[in-house]
VODO-781451 format. One record per residue (C-alpha): x, y, z; residue in one letter; residue number from 1. Coordinates in steps of 0.2 Angstrom, whole numbers, plus 2048, in hexadecimal, padded with zeros to 3 digits. Example, Ala and Ser with C-alpha at 12.3 -4.5 7.8 and 13.67 -1.06 7.14 Angstrom:
BEGIN
     X     Y     Z   resn   resi
   83E   7EA   827      a      1
   844   7FB   824      s      2
END
This chain:
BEGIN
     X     Y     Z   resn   resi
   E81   2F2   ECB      x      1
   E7A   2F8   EBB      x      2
   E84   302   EAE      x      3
   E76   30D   EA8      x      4
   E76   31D   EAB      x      5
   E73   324   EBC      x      6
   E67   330   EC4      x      7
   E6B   342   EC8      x      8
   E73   342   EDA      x      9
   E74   352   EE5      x     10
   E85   358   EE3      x     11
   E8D   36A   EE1      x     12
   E93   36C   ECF      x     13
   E9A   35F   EC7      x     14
   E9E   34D   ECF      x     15
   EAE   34C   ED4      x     16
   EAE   337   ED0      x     17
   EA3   331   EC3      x     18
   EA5   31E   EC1      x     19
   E9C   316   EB1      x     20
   E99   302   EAF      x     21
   EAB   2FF   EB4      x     22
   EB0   2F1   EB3      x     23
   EC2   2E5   EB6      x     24
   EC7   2D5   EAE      x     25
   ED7   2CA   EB2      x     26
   EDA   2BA   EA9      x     27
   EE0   2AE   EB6      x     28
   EEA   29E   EB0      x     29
   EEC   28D   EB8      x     30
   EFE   28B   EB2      x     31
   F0A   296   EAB      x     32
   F0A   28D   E99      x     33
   EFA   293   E97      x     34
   EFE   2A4   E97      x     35
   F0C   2A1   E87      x     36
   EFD   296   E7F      x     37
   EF0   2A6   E82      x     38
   EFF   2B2   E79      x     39
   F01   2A6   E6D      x     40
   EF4   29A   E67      x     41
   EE4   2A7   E63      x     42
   EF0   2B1   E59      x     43
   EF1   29F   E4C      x     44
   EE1   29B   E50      x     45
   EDA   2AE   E47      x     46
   EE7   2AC   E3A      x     47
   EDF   29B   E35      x     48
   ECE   2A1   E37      x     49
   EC9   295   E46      x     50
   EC1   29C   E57      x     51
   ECF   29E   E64      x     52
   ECE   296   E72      x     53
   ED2   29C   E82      x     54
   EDF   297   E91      x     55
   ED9   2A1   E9F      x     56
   ECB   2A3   EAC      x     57
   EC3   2B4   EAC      x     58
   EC3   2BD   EBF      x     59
   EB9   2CC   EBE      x     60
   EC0   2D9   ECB      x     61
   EB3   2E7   EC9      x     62
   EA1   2E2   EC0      x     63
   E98   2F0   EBA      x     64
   E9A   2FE   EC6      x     65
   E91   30D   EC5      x     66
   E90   31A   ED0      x     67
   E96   32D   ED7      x     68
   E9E   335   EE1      x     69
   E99   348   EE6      x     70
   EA7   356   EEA      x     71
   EAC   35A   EFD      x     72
   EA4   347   F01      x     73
   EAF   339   F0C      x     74
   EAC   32A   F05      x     75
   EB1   31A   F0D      x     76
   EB3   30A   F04      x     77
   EB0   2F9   F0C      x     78
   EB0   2E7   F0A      x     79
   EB7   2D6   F0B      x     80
   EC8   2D1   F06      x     81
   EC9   2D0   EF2      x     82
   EB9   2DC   EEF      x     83
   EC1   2E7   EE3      x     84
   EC4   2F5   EEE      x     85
   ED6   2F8   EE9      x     86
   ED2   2F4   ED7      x     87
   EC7   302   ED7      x     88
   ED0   30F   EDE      x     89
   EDE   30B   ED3      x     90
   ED1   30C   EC5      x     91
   EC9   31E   ECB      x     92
   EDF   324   ECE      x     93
   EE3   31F   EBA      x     94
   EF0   311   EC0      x     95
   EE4   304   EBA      x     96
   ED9   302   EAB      x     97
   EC7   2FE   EAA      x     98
   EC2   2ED   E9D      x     99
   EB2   2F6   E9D      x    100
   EAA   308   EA1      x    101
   EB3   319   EA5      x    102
   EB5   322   EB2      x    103
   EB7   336   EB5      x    104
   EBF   33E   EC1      x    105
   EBE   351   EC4      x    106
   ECC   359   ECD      x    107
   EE0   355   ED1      x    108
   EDF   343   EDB      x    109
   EEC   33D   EE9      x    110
   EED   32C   EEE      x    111
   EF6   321   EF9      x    112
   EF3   312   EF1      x    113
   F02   307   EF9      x    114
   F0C   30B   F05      x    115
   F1C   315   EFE      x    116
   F14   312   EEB      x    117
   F1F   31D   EE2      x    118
   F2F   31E   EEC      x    119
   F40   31A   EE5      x    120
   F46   310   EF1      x    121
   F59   317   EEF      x    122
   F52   32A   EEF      x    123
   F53   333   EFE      x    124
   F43   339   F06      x    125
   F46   34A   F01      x    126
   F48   343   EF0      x    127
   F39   339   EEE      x    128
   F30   34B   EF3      x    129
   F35   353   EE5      x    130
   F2F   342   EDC      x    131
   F20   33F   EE2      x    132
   F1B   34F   EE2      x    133
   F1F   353   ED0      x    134
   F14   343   ECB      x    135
   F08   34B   ED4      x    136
   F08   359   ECA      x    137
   F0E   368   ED4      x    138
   F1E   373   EC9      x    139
   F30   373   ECF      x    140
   F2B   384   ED9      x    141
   F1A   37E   EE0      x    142
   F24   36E   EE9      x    143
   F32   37B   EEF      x    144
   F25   385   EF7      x    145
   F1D   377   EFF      x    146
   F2D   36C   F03      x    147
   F2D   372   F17      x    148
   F1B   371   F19      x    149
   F1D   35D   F12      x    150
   F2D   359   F1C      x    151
   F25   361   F2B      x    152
   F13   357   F2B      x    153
   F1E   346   F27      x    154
   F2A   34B   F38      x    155
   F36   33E   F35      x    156
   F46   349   F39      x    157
   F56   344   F2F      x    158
   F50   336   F28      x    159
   F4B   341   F1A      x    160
   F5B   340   F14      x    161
   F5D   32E   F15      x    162
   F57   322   F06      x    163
   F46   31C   F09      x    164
   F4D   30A   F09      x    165
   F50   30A   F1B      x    166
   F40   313   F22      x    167
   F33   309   F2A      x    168
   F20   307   F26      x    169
   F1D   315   F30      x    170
   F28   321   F29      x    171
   F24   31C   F18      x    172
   F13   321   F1A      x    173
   F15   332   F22      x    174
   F1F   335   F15      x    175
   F12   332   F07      x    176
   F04   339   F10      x    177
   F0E   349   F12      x    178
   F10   349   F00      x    179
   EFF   346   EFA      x    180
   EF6   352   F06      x    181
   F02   362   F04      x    182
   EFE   360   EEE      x    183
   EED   367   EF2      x    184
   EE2   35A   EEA      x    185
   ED2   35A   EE5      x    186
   ECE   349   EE8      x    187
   ED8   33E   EF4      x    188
   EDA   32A   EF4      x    189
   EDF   321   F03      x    190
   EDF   30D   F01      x    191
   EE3   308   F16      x    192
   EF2   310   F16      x    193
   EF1   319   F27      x    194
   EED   309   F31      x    195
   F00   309   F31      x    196
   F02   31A   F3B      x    197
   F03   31D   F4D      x    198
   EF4   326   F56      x    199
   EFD   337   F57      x    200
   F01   335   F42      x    201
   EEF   32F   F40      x    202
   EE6   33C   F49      x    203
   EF0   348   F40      x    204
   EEC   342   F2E      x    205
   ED9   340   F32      x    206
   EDA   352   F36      x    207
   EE1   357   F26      x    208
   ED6   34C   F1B      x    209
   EC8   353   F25      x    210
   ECE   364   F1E      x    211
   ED1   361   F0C      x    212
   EC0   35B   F0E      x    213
   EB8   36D   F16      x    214
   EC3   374   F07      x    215
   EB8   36A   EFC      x    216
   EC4   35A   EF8      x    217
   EBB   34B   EF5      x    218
   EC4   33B   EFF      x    219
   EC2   329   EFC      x    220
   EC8   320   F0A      x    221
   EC9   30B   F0A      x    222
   ECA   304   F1D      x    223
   EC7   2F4   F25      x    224
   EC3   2FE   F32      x    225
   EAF   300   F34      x    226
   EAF   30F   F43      x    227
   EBD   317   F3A      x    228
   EB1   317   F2A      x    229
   EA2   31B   F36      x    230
   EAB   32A   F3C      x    231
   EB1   333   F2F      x    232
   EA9   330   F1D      x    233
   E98   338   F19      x    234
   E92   328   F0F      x    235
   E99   315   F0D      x    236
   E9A   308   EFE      x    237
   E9A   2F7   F00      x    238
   EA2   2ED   EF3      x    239
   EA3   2D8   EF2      x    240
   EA8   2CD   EE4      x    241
   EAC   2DE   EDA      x    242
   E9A   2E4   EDC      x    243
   E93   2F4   EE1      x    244
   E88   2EB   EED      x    245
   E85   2FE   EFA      x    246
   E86   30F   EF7      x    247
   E7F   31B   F03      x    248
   E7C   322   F16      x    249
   E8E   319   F20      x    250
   E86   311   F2E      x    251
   E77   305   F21      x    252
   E85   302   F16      x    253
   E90   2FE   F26      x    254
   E83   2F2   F2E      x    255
   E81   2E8   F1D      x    256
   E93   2E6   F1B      x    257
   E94   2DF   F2B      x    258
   E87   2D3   F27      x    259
   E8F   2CF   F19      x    260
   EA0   2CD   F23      x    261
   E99   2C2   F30      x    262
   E8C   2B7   F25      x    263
   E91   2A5   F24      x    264
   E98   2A0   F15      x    265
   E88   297   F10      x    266
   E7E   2A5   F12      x    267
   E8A   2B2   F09      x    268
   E7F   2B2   EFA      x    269
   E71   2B3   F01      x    270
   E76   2C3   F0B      x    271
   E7C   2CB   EFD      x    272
   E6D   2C8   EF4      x    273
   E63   2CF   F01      x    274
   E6E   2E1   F03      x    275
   E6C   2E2   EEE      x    276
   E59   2E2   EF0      x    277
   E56   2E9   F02      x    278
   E56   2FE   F02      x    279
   E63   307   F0D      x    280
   E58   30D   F19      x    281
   E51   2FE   F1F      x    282
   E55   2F5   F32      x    283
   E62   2E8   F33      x    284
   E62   2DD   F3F      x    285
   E75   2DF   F4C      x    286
   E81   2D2   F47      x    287
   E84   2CA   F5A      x    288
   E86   2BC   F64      x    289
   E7E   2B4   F75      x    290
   E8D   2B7   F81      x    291
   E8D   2B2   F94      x    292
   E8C   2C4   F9D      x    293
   E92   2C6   FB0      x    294
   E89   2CF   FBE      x    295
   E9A   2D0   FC8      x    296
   E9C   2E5   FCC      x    297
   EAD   2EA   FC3      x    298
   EBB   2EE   FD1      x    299
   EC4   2FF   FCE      x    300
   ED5   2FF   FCB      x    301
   EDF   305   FDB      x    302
   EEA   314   FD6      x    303
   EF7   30D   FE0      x    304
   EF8   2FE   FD3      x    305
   EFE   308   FC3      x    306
   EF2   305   FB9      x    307
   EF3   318   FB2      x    308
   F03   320   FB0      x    309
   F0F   32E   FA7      x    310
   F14   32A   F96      x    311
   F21   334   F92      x    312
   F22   331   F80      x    313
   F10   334   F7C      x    314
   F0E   346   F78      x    315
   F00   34C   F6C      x    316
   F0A   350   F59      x    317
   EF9   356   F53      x    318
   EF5   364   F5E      x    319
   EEF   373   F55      x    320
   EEE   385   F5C      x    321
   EE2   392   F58      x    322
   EE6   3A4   F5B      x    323
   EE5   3AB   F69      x    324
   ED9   3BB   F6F      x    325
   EE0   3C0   F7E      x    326
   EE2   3B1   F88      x    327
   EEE   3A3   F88      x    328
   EED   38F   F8D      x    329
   EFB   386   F94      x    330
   EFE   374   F91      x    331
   EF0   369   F98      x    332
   EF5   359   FA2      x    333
   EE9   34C   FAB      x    334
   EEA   348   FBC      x    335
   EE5   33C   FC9      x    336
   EDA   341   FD7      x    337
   EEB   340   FE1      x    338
   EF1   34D   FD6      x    339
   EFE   341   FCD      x    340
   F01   345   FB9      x    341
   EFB   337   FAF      x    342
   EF7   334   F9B      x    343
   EF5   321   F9C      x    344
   EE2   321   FA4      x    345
   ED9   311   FAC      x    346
   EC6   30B   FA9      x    347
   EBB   312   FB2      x    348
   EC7   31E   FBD      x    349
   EC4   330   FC1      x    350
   ED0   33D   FBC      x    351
   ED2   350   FBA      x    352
   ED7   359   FAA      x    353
   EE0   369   FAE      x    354
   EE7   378   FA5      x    355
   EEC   38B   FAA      x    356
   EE6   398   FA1      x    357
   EED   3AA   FA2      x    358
   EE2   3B9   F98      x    359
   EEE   3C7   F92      x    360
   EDE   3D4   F90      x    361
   ECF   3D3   F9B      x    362
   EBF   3C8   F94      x    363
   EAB   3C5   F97      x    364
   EA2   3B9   F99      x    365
   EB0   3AB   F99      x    366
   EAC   399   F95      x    367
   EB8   38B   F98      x    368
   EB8   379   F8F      x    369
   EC0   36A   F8B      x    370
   EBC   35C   F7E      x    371
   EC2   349   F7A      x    372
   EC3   343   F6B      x    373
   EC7   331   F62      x    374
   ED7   330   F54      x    375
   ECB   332   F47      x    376
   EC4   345   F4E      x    377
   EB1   33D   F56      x    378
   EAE   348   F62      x    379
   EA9   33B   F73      x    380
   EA6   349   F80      x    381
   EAA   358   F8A      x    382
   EA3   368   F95      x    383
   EA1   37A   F98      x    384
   EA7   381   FA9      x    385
   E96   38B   FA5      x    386
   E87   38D   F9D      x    387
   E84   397   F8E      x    388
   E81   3AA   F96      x    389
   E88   3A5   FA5      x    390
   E9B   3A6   FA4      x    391
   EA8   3B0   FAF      x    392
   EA0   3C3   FAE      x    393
   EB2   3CB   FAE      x    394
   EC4   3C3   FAD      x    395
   ECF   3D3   FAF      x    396
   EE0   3D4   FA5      x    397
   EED   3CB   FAD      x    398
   EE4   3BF   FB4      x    399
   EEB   3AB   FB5      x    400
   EDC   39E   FB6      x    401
   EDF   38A   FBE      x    402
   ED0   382   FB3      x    403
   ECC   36F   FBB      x    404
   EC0   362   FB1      x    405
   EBD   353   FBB      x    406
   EB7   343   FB2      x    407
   EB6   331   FB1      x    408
   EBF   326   FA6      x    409
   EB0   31B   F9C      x    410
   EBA   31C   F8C      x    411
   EBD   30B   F81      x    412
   ECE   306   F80      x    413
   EDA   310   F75      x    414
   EE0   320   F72      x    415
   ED7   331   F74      x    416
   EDC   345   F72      x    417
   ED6   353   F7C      x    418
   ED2   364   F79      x    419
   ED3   375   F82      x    420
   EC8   386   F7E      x    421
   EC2   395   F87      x    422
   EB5   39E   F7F      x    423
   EB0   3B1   F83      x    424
   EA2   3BF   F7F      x    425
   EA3   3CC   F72      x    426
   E93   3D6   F76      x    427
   E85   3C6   F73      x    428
   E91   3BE   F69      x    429
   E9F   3AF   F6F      x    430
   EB0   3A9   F68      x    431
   EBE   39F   F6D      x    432
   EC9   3AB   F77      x    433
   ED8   39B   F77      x    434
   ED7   389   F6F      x    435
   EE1   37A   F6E      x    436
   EDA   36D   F65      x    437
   EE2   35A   F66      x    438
   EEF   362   F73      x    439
   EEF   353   F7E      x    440
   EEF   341   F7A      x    441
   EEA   332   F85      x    442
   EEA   321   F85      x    443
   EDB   316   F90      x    444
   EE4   306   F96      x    445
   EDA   2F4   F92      x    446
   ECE   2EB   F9E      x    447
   ECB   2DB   F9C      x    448
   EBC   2DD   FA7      x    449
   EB3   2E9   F9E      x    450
   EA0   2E5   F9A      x    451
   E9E   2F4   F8C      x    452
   E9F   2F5   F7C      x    453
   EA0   305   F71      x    454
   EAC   313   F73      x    455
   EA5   319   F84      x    456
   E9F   310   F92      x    457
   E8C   313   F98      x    458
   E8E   30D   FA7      x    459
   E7F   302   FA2      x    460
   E7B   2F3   FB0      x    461
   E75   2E2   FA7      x    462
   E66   2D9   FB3      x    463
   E60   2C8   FAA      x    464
   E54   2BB   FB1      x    465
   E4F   2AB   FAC      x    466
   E3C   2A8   FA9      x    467
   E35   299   FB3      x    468
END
C-alpha cells in the first residue's frame, strides 16, 4: 500500500490508530560468521573509505503500511502464516519498532500479545497482578481496587497463590485476559490468544470485549478463525507477504482471503494481484469443490441410544443477570420430549426448553422468550410465546408460571448458550420484567451424516439429474 497520505475516513474525533508507511526489516544470515563479519567488517570498510559490503539478506516483515483505525471499531486481522500480523501488532503496542513510518496511537492500549507475556514465572499470580497491571499503567490504589474484580473474571481458585510456573495454558490466559480488560483500555490487542480457552471462558471474554467496545474501546483482534472474525469485528484487513493487500467491509475482505488461502501456489500471485486491483464491493466467486452428495434420508437418533445426555460439568460461567422488576426466572434446563434432563443435544432431535417464572408484583401484557447464541454472542434464533400487543392481559401477584419452548436441534456442531426473558407493558411502552442472558450452555453432538453446512441446518433437500 502506498505511504501517502490518506483520505479523511468517517470517524468520531480523532483515530484511535493511525498507521503511516510502516515498515519492518530483519537481516537474515546464512551462517552465524556472517553476523560477527556484518558487526565487524563495514565498520573497517568506512574507516578506510570503501563501500561496505553486506552479510545478510533483507526480509521485509511490513512494506509500507498505511492505514486507520477509527474509535469504538473491531477490527480483525487476517492472513496466512508469516504475513506480518503479529509484527504489526507488536509495532502499533510500542514492543517493536518500525524501520520506516510512525504510527499513533490514541488512548491507553492492552494487549495479549503471547500467552502469559509478562509473567514472572516464580511470582505468584496474585503477584504478577499487581505486575502486570502496574505495566499497564494503573496506581498502587487503582490495582487494589480492582484486584477482586481481576481474580474473580480469571476464576482459578487458589491457584492464584501459586507461581505461575505450574498453571496450564488455560489458566495462564485467564489470567492475562483478566488483567488486560479490568485496566480499562482504550484500545485492546488480542494476537489468537483465546483459541486456548474453553467455551464457557470464551463466551465470557467475547462478551466483555464486546462491551469495552459499546464503551468506545477500539479492539484489534488476530484469528485464524474466519467466522469468529465474521462475527464479531465491524471491518477486516487482509495482510500477505507484509502487505496491506484489504482493508474494509469483513465478509469482501474474508472471501478474498479465502481465495488467497486456498489458491494454488502457482496462482498466489496472480490472486493477490487481482485483490490489490479489484474494489471491495465486487462478486467473488465461492472457493468449493465438486463432492459426491447422497440422497439417502438421514435416520434419527433413537433417544434410547444416548446420543444426548446430562453433562454435569457443563454449567454456563458466563451467565449474566439483569435486574429484576417484579418477576423472577428460575434455572432453565432442556429436556427430551420423555421429559429427561439433557445438555448434550443430538442433530436433528426435538427438545423442550423450560423454565419457571414466579412474578412478586402483578404484570400486563407479559411476553415470554428465549434465545440461542454461538461462543462468539451471534444471535442464531429464538421466539415470543406472543405477538407484540398480544401478551398475557394480567399476571396477578403471586403468581408462578411453567414457560415450555419446543424446538428442533438444526444446530452445526459445537457449543451454544441460551437465553431467558420476560418482557411486560408499561402503558404502550415494554421492558424486560426478568433476563438471563448466556444462562444455559449446550453442546450439539457430531454427525457424520450430516449434509449441511453453515451453523444451522435448512433442512434443504438436494434433487440432481443427469442430462441425456
Amino acid at each position: 500500500m502506498s505511504s501517502e497520505p490518506l483520505p479523511a475516513l468517517e470517524s468520531i474525533g480523532q483515530p484511535a490508530i493511525r498507521i503511516e508507511g510502516v515498515s519492518k526489516c530483519y537481516p537474515v544470515y546464512d551462517r552465524p560468521f556472517d553476523r560477527l563479519r556484518q558487526f565487524v567488517t563495514p565498520r573497517l570498510a568506512r574507516a578506510l573509505g570503501h563501500a561496505p559490503k553486506q552479510y545478510f539478506r533483507e526480509y521485509w516483515a511490513l512494506q509500507k503500511m498505511s492505514c486507520e483505525i477509527r474509535r469504538g471499531e473491531q477490527i480483525g486481522i487476517v492472513g496466512r502464516n508469516g504475513a506480518g500480523k503479529s509484527t504489526l501488532l507488536q509495532i502499533v503496542c510500542g514492543t517493536l519498532a518500525p524501520t520506516t513510518g510512525q504510527v499513533s496511537v490514541n488512548g491507553r492500549i492492552a494487549a495479549l500479545l503471547e500467552l502469559g507475556a509478562g509473567f514472572n514465572p516464580e511470582f505468584t499470580g496474585r503477584e504478577n497482578v499487581v505486575l502486570n497491571a502496574g505495566i499497564l499503567g494503573l496506581t498502587a490504589q487503582e490495582i487494589d481496587e480492582r484486584m477482586d474484580a481481576i481474580l474473580a473474571f480469571a476464576d482459578i481458585g487458589d491457584f492464584v497463590e501459586q507461581p505461575v510456573k505450574t498453571y496450564s495454558s488455560g489458566m495462564y490466559l485467564r489470567l492475562a485476559f483478566a488483567v488486560a480488560i479490568n485496566v480499562t483500555p482504550d484500545i485492546l490487542v488480542v494476537d489468537e490468544a483465546l483459541s486456548v480457552g474453553d467455551e464457557a471462558f470464551q463466551r465470557k471474554c467475547f462478551a466483555r470485549i464486546r462491551s469495552i467496545r459499546e464503551g468506545g474501546g477500539t479492539i484489534l483482534f488476530v484469528s485464524h478463525s474466519a467466522g469468529t472474525v465474521a462475527d464479531v469485528c465491524d471491518r477486516a484487513m487482509l495482510l500477505d507477504r507484509g502487505e496491506l493487500l484489504a482493508l474494509g467491509n469483513t465478509r469482501s475482505v474474508l472471501a478474498r482471503y479465502h481465495k488467497l488461502l486456498y489458491a494454488p501456489a502457482a496462482k498466489v500471485q496472480e490472486v493477490r494481484e487481482w485483490i490489490l486491483k479489484t474494489p471491495l464491493d465486487s462478486t467473488i466467486a465461492d472457493v468449493s469443490s465438486d463432492r459426491p452428495v447422497s440422497t439417502a434420508p438421514v435416520e434419527i437418533v433413537d433417544e434410547s441410544n444416548g446420543a444426548d445426555w446430562l453433562d454435569e460439568g457443563m454449567p454456563s460461567a458466563a451467565a449474566v443477570v439483569y435486574p429484576e422488576l417484579g418477576a423472577h426466572i428460575g434455572a432453565p434446563w432442556v429436556e427430551t420430549p420423555g421429559g429427561r434432563i439433557v445438555n448434550v443435544l443430538a442433530p436433528g432431535r426435538e427438545y423442550i426448553y423450560r423454565y419457571s417464572v414466579h412474578f412478586d408484583q402483578s404484570a400486563v401484557g407479559v411476553r415470554f422468550g428465549m434465545m440461542v447464541k454461538t461462543v462468539t454472542g451471534v444471535e442464531l434464533g429464538g421466539a415470543a410465546s406472543a405477538a407484540f400487543g398480544d401478551g398475557v392481559p394480567l399476571v396477578k401477584a403471586g403468581s408462578n408460571v411453567s414457560v415450555r419452548f419446543r424446538f428442533r436441534c438444526v444446530f452445526a456442531p459445537g457449543t451454544y448458550f441460551m437465553n431467558a426473558g420476560i418482557v411486560g407493558l408499561t402503558g404502550e411502552i415494554e421492558n424486560f420484567l426478568a433476563r438471563k442472558v448466556d444462562v444455559l450452555m449446550i453442546r450439539v453432538g457430531a454427525d457424520s451424516r450430516r449434509l449441511a453446512t453453515g451453523l444451522v441446518d435448512l433442512d434443504v433437500r438436494p434433487e440432481f439429474e443427469f442430462d441425456e
